[in-house]
N, C-alpha and C positions, 0 to 999 in steps of 0.2 A: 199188764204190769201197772201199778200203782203205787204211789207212793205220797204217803201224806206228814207231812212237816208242824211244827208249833212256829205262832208268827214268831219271826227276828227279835230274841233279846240286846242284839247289837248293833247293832250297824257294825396340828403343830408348828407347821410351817407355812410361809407362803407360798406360794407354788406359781411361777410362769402365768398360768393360769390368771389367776386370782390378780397380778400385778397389770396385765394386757386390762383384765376388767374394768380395776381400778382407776386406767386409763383413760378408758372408754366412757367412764359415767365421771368422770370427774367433774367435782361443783354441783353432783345430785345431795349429795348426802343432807346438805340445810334444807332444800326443800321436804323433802323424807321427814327430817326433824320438822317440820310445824305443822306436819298432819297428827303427829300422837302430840302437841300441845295442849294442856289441860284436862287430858284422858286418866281418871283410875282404870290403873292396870290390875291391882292387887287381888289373886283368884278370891280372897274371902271377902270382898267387898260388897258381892254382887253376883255372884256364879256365871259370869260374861268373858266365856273364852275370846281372846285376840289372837288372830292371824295374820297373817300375811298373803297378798294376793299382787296381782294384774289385774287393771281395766281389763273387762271382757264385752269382745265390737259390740254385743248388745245382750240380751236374757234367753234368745231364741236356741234351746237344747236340741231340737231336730236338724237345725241348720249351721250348729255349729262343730268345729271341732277342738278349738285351745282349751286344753283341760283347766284353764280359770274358768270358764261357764260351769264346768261341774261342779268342780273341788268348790266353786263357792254359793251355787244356788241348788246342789243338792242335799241340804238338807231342809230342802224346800217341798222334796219329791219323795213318791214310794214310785218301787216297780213291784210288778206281782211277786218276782223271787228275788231273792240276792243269794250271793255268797255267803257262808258263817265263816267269818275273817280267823276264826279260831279253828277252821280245818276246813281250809279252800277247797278239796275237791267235793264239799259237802253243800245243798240246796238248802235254802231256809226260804219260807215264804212270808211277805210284805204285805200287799193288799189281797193275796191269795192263800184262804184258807189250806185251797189241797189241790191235787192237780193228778190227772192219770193220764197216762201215754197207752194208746191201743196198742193192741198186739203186733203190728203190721207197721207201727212207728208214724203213721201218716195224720192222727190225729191225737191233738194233744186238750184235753179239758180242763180249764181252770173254775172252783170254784170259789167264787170272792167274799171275802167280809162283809157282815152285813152293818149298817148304820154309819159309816165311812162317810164322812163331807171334804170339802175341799175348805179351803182359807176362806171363800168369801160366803160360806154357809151351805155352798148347794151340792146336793146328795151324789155319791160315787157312786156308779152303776157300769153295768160290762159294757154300755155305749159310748163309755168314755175310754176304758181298752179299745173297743174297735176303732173309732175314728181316732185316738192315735197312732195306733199300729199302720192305720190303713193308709194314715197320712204315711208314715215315716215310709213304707214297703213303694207307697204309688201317690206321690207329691204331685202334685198339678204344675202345667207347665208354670216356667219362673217362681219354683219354690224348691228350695234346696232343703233334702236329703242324705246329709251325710253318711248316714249309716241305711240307707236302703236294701243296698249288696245283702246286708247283715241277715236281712228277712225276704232274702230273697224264694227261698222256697216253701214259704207261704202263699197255696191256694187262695182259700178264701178265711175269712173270718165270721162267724156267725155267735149271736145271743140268743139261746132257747132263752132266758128270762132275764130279770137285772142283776143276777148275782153268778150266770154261767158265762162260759167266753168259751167257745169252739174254734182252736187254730186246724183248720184245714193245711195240710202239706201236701206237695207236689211228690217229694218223696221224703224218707227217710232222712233224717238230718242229725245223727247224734250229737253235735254242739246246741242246737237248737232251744233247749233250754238255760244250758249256759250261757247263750247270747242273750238271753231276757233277761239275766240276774245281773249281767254289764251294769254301771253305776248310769249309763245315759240313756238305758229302754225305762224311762220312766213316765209313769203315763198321766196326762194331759185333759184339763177339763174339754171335754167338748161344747161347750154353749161357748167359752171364750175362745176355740180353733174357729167357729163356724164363724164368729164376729169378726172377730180380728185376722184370721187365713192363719196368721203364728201366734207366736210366742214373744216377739221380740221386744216388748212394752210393758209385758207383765208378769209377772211371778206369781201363780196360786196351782197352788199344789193341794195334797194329803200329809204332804212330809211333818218330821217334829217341831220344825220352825217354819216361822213366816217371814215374808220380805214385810222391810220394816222403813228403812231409806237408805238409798244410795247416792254418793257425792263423786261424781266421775276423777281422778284423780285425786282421790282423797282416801274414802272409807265406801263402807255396805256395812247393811245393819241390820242381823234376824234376831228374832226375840220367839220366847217359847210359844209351842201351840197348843196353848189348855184345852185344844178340845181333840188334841190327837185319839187315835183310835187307840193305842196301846196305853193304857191308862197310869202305867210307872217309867211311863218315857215321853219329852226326854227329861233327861236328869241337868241340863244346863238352862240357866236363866236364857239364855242368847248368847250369839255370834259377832263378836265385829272382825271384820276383816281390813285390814291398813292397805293401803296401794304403796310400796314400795318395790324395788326392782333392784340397787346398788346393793350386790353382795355385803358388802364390807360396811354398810350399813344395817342390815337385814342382821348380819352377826353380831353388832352389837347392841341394838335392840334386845335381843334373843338373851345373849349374855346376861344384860341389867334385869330381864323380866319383862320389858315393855313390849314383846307380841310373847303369850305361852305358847303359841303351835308355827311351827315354821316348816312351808310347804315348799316341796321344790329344792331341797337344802342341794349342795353342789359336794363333790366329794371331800375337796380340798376343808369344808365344814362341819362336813360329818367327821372327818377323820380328825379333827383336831376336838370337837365338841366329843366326841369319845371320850379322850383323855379326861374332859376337863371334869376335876371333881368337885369345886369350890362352890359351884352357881346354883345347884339342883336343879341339872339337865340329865334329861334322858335322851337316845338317839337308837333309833330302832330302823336298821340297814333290811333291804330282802333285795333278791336278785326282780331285776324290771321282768317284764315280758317282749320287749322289744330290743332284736338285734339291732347293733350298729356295723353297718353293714356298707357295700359298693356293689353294685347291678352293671353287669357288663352286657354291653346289645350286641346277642348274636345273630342278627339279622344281617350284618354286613359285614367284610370280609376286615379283618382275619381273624375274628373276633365269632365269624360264625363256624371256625375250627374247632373242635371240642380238644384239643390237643393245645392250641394258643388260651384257651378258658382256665386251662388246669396249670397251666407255667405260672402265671397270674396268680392263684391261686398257693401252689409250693413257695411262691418268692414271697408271699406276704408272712410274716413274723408274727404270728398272735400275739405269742406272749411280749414282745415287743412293745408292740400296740397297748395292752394293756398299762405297758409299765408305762410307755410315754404321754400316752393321752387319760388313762383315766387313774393315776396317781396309785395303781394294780391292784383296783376295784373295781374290777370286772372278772366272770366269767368265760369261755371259753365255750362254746357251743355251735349246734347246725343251725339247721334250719327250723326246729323244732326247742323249744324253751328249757330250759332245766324243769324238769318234771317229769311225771309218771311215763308220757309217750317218747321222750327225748331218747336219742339211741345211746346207748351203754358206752360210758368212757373208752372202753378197749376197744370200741369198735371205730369209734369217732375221731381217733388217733390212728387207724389205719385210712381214712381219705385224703384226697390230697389237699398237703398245705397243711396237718393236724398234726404231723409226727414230731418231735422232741430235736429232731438231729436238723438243724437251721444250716449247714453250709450242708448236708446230705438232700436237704428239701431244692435248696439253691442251683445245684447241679442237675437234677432231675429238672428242673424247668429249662437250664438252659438244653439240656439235650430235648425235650418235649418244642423245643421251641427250634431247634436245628429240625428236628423230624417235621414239623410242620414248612417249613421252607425257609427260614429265619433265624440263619445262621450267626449272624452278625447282628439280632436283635430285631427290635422292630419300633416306629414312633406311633405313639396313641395319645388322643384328647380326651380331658376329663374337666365333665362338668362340676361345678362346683356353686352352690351357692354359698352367697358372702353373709360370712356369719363367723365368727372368730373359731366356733365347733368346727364345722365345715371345712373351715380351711388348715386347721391344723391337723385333721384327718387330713385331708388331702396332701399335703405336704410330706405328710407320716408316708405313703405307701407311695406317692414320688420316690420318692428316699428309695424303700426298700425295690420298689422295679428294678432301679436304676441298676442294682447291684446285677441282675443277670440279664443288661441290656437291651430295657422297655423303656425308652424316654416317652416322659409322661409329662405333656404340656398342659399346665392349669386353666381351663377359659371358666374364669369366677364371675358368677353375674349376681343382678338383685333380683331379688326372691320373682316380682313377678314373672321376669324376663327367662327365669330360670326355670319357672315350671313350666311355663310355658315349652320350654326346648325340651323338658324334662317329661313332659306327657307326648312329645311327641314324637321321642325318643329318638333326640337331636344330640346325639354323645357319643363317643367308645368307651368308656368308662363314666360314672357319674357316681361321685360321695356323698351317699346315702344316709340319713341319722336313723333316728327311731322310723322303724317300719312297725305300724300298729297291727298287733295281733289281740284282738279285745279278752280274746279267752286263748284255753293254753290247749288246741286239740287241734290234731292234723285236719280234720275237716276245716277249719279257717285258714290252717297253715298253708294247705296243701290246693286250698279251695283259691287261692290269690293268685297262683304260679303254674294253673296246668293248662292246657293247649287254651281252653279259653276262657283260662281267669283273667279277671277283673284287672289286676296289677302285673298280668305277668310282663311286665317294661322289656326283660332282654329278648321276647320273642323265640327264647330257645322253649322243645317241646321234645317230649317222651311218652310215646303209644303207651310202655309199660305202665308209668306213671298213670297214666291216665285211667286206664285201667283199676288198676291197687286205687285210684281215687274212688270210683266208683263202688268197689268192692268194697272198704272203709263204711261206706255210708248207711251202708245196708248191714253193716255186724255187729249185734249188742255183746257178743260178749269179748269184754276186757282185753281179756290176755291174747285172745286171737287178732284185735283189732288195734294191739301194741305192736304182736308182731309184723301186718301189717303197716304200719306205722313208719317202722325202722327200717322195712324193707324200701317205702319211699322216700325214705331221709336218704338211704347209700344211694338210690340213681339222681337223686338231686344235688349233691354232694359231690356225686361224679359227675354231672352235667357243671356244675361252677359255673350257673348263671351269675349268679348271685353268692359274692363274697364275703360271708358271714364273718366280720372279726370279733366281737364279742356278744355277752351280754352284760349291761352294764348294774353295779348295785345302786339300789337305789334309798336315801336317807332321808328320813323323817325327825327333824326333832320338837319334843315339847317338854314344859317345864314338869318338872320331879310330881306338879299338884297337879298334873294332869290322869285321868285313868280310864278305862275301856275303849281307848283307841290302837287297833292292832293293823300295823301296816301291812299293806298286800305288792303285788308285782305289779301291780296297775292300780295307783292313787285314785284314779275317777272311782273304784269300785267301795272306795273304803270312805265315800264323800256324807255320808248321812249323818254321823253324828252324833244318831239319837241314845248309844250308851255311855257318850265321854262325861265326866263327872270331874269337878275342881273338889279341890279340899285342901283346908286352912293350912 
């Protein structure tokens, strides 16, 4: 099987919400104001898109994970493939001219661009694939790996010359390629891995821009790369990105003109920048890829009843949730993403907790929860890290337990304190945010939660599952490995480890002079840049 690609032409109200914020940063906003002091913002001045960011802990893309390291130093980077943002479930190749998958699935060949340099002049070659890959798959001790897991079923790695890349696989991995087109499998000079161990001090890529300066609480500053490989990209002078954080600043910034691209946008902003016709804004919504969800541990009792999982589950109010926490800009889904594998609405309204009838769902838990021994209800602790999100989810399915008699006591901690409990799956309940799914296919999905995934936190497990996992892995064709798919959405679905309450939409906005930027369900993927174009 093979398949060969042309390089990437792409890359109203206030709300609760919004007022807690307000709250929270209050007395930020002047500071905010004397970082854009004395800045032309105007797009025909200078073709110098402004954004909006976070300090990120340092530059290091293998060792991190705050999508501010991407979203603002990739378009500093090429990976071999990416996504064509213009029809996601389609492969476009970066520094990879073409690429074939053997017949057997177990080896994958890329072949590279030729005369490719990095920022500081010196030549791309498949040795600079390998020793990044090889870092990120098998990091030496005390060097973090974020996405290791990711690659985890890469054998080995070999160069028959400077322009081939041989991924040897353990087995079969049909996301495998989709995980390389991720916006953070982007690959790394090797003469500065070997010097320096990382990344965390430097920025030199292939990508359309170069790191130019950064002022930690201030600004970053990329400027074009004339000597890029694609020779009508990119089409923007440079990058500045503002450090601001205070919503209610960020908004009005946005409003006057003073950043064009606003990342991160919150929905209470999206929904009101919708309306607004006056400013020449655009806002371009897509559903995220990451549920917001709660992980119940059934490892210990009663919570290792798959009977007490499922009451849990029928008492929780989706559409509720939606409406309350995310202003009913969210989705409703399983364990699989809106998308081609995701199982079929009429089927997904038959598991428990999905059906329409909220005091018929209600009843059914408290009887599910009499047949389990707990007649009179039962009390459960829930983790919660403190974070205004966090707790207003948690509060939200407080609430709703209570109604068929699960008192649900809050133990809220800070972030360290709390993963710590949290990895070590010190909870009966724990409110969960964004669970990353980098790509949208049961093998990632499926690959986090089965008897000995990576994530699987509640410790519940299913032979069958396990199974249809392995089967998945090994079927190229489509429709057979949908149907699969959806068969392990319903035992996952019916096990209610894991409380899926939505999927959230997610909002981009940039000014009206902004163009070839098409948003995706995971921002890091859409981070390159190299076809946004201003105009007067």
């Amino acid at each position: 099987m093979t398949e060969k690609f042309n390089t990437a032409l792409f890359d109203g109200q206030i709300s609760r919400r919004q007022v807690l914020w307000g709250l929270a940063s209050a007395g930020l906003g002047a500071a905010v104001l004397s970082q854009f002091g004395g800045v032309a913002f105007a797009a025909s001045e200078g073709g110098t898109l402004t954004a909006n960011m976070k300090d990120p802990p340092n530059f290091d893309i293998i060792g991190n994970s705050t999508s501010w390291v991407i979203l603002t130093l990739g378009p500093c980077y090429n990976g071999l493939i990416t996504n064509n943002p213009e029809k996601p479930d389609e492969l476009i190749g970066e520094l990879a001219d073409s690429w074939e998958v053997s017949a057997d699935g177990k080896l994958v060949t890329f072949k590279l661009h030729d005369k490719v340099q990095f920022h500081d002049g010196m030549p791309f070659t498949s040795a600079d694939v390998k020793h990044t890959f090889d870092l990120v798959r098998n990091p030496p001790e005390g060097t973090a790996s974020i996405r290791q897991s990711s690659l985890s079923a890469i054998d080995r790695i070999e160069t028959p010359d400077k322009l081939t890349v041989e991924f040897h696989l353990k087995r079969p991995q049909p996301s495998f390629l989709p995980l390389l087109a991720t916006g953070w499998m982007v690959v790394m000079p090797k003469h500065i891995l070997e010097r320096d161990g990382n990344m965390q001090k430097e920025v030199i890529g292939t990508g359309p821009f170069k790191f130019k300066d950064y002022q930690r609480g201030v600004r970053l500053d990329l400027v074009r790369n004339d000597s890029y490989f694609q020779a009508d990209r990119p089409r923007l002078d440079g990058i500045t990105y503002f450090v601001a954080e205070d919503p209610s600043t960020l908004d009005a910034y946005f409003q006057t003109g003073q950043i064009l691209f606003y990342n991160e946008m919150s929905s209470d902003s999206g929904l009101r920048f919708e309306k607004d016709t006056e400013h020449g804004l655009k806002v371009q919504r897509v559903v995220a890829l990451n549920p917001t969800a709660i992980t119940l541990n059934g490892r210990k009792a009663p919570l290792d009843d798959k009977r007490v999982r499922q009451a849990i589950s029928y008492a929780i109010d989706r559409n509720e949730a939606i409406k309350l926490l995310e202003q009913g800009q969210a989705q409703i889904g399983g364990f699989i993403p809106p998308g081609r594998y995701a199982l079929p609405q009429d089927k997904l309204l038959q598991m428990p907790g999905y059906g329409a009838e909220v005091e018929q769902n209600q009843e059914k838990a408290r009887k599910l929860l009499a047949e389990a021994g707990h007649p009179n209800g039962l009390k459960l602790r829930m983790l919660v890290r403190k974070n205004i999100n966090h707790e207003e989810r948690a509060v939200m399915v407080q609430g709703q337990l209570a109604r068929v008699g699960i008192e649900v006591a809050l133990d809220v901690q800070e972030s360290a304190m709390f993963f710590d409990n949290f990895n070590a799956a010190n909870f009966d309940l724990v409110s969960q945010g964004g669970i990353a799914y980098p790509v949208n296919d049961p093998d990632v999905v499926f690959g986090s939660i089965h008897t000995s995934g990576p994530a699987n936190i509640s410790g519940v497990t299913n032979a069958e599952l396990d199974k249809l996992f392995e089967e998945q892995a090994l079927e190229t064709d489509v429709a057979k490995r949908t149907a699969i798919a959806h068969r392990m959405e319903e035992i996952a679905l019916d096990e209610c480890s894991r409380i899926v309450l939505f999927y959230q939409n997610k909002f981009v906005g940039h000014s009206a002079k902004v163009s070839g930027y098409v948003a995706t369900g995971n921002p890091d993927d859409s981070s390159r840049m190299a076809n946004v174009a201003l105009t007067a």
